[in-house]
Every structure is written in structure tokens, then in C-alpha cells.
C-alpha positions in Angstrom: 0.0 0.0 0.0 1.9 3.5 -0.8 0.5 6.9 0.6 -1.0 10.2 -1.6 2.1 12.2 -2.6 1.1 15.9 -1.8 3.4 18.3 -4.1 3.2 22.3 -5.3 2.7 22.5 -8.4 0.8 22.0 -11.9 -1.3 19.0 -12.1 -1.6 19.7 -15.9 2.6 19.1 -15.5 2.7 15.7 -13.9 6.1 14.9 -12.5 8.3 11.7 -12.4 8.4 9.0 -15.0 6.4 7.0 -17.3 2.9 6.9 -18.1 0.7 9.7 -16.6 -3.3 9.9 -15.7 -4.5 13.2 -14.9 -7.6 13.2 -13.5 -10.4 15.7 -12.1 -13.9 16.0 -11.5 -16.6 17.0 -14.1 -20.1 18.4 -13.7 -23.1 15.9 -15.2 -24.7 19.1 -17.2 -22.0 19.5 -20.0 -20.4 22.5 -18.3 -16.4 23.3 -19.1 -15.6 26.5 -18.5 -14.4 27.1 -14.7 -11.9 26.0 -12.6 -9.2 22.9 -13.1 -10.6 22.6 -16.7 -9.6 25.9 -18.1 -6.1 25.0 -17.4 -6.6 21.6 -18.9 -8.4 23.4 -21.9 -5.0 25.7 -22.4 -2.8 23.1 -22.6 -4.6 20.1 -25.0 -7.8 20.8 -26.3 -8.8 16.7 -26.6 -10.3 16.6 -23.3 -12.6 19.0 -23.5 -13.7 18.2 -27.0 -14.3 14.1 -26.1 -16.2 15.8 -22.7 -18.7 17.8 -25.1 -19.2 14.9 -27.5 -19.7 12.4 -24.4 -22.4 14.8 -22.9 -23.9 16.0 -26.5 -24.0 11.8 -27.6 -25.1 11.1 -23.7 -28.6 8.9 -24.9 -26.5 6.1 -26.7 -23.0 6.1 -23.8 -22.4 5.4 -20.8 -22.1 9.3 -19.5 -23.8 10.6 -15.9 -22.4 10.4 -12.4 -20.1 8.2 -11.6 -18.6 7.4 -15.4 -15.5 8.0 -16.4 -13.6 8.9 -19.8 -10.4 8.4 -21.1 -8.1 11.3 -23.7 -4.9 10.5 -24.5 -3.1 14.1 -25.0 0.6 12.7 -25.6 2.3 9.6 -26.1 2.4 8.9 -22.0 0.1 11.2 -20.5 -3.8 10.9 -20.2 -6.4 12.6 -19.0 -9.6 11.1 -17.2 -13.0 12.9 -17.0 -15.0 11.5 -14.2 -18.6 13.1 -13.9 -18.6 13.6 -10.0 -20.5 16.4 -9.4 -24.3 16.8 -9.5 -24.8 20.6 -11.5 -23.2 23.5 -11.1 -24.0 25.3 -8.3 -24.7 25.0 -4.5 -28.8 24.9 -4.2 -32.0 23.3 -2.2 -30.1 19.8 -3.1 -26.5 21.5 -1.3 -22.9 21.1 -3.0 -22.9 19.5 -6.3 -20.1 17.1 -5.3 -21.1 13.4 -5.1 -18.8 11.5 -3.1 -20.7 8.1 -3.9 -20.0 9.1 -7.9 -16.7 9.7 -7.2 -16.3 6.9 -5.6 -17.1 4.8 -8.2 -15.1 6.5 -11.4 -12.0 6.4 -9.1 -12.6 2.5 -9.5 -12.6 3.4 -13.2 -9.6 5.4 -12.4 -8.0 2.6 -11.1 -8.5 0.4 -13.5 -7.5 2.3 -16.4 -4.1 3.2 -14.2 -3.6 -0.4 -14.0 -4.1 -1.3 -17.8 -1.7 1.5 -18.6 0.8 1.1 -15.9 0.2 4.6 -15.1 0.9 6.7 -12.1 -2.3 9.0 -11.1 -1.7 13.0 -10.9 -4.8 15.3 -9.8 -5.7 18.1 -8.2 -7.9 17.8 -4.9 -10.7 16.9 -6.8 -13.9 17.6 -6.1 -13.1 20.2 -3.6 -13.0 23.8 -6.0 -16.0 24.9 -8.1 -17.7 21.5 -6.8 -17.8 22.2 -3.0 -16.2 18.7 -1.2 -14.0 18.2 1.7 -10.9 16.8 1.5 -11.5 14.9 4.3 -14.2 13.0 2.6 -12.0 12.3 -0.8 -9.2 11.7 0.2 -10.5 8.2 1.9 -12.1 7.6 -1.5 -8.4 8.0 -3.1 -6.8 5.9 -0.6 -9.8 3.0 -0.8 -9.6 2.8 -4.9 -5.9 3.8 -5.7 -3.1 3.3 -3.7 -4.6 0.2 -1.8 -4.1 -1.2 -5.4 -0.2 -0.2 -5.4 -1.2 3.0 -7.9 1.1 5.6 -7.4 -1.1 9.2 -6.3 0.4 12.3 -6.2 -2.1 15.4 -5.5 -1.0 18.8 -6.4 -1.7 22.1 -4.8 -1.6 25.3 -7.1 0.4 28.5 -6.1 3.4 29.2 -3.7 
């Protein structure tokens, strides 16, 4: 079992070596446009182009809470959409985040990890636009990725 790496820094510039999964949470409305996503959006524009079509084609896929997509951006870096938050905005039904969606695409997560032998590189997902506690995901990362061996490392922005 290894522990969450915490590190400063860019989680659209994963460090160390071989294959990398970024991964973040996404809303289940179609939304891009706030938060982790915009610098996602500035760097490849792949993942937010297979998010629209996944949404826009939602009737005949697998899209809503709890799924999970895979975008390769470069030869050994990925990035996973998981739909983990309910809307947009806090309301009558509170946060958007849903832990129990998060839950499960993290098993997607680790699955994915596994088939590519990749390490796993996010922000703290979940916890920005979407309105979680850390203390309630970071269980979640624990639980689906690095009781499996699957290297985590969790990035906070700024100085």
C-alpha cells in the first residue's frame, strides 16, 4: 500500500516518470468553462472536446455520475474525465459534489491506471467549483488507488 504524494505545483505538468493519468472532476450538465478545466483546456484541447461529445451523444453512452472517460493528450500522458458532481451550483439539493459518484469513477480510475501502468496526478478533486471536503475524498483516493499499489500524487496550485 503507498501513501498520496502531496506536491506544489501544476497538475496539468505531472512529475516523475512513465505513463501519466490526470484526472479531475466534471459536472453531469455538460459545463467546461471554470476552474481545473480551463487550465486543462490551455494546454490540450482533446479533453474537453471528447467531454462535449460524451455529454452532446449522452442517450447512446455510458455518460452521468459516476462514469468515467479516457483522452490521450501525448504519447504517456492521459487525462480522465469523471462526472462527480451533480450541476453546477450549491442549491436546495446543497454542493454539487457526489462522493458516492466519485467513488465509483475512481474505480474506473484505477482500472485504467492499472491497464496502462500509469501513475495517477490530480488536483484535490472535487473540492474547488464543486464544494467537497478533502477529508471526505481523500478516503475515497486511498480505498480505490493506492490500496491497489497505484502511485497518487495530489498537487496544490500557487506558492
Amino acid at each position: 500500500m503507498s501513501e498520496i504524494g502531496y506536491v506544489r505545483g501544476d497538475a496539468t505538468a505531472p512529475q516523475g516518470k512513465g505513463v501519466k493519468l490526470i484526472v479531475h472532476v466534471c459536472n453531469d450538465l455538460g459545463g467546461w468553462g471554470k476552474g481545473f478545466v480551463l487550465a486543462l483546456s490551455r494546454r490540450w484541447p482533446g479533453p474537453e472536446a471528447a467531454y462535449r461529445r460524451w455529454h452532446r451523444e449522452r442517450a447512446g453512452n455510458d455518460f452521468g455520475l459516476g462514469a468515467a472517460q479516457f483522452v490521450q493528450v501525448e504519447p504517456y500522458v492521459w487525462v480522465g474525465n469523471m462526472v462527480g458532481q451533480r450541476g453546477m451550483r450549491t442549491g436546495s439539493q446543497g454542493v454539487p459534489v457526489r462522493y458516492e459518484a466519485i467513488d465509483k469513477a475512481l474505480a474506473r480510475v484505477a482500472d485504467k491506471a492499472l491497464e496502462l501502468g500509469a501513475s495517477v496526478h490530480m488536483p484535490r478533486i472535487g473540492c474547488g467549483l464543486a464544494g467537497g471536503k478533502w477529508s471526505r475524498v481523500e478516503p475515497l483516493i486511498a480505498d480505490r488507488l493506492t490500496d491497489r499499489g497505484i502511485e497518487v500524487t495530489v498537487y496544490d496550485h500557487g506558492d
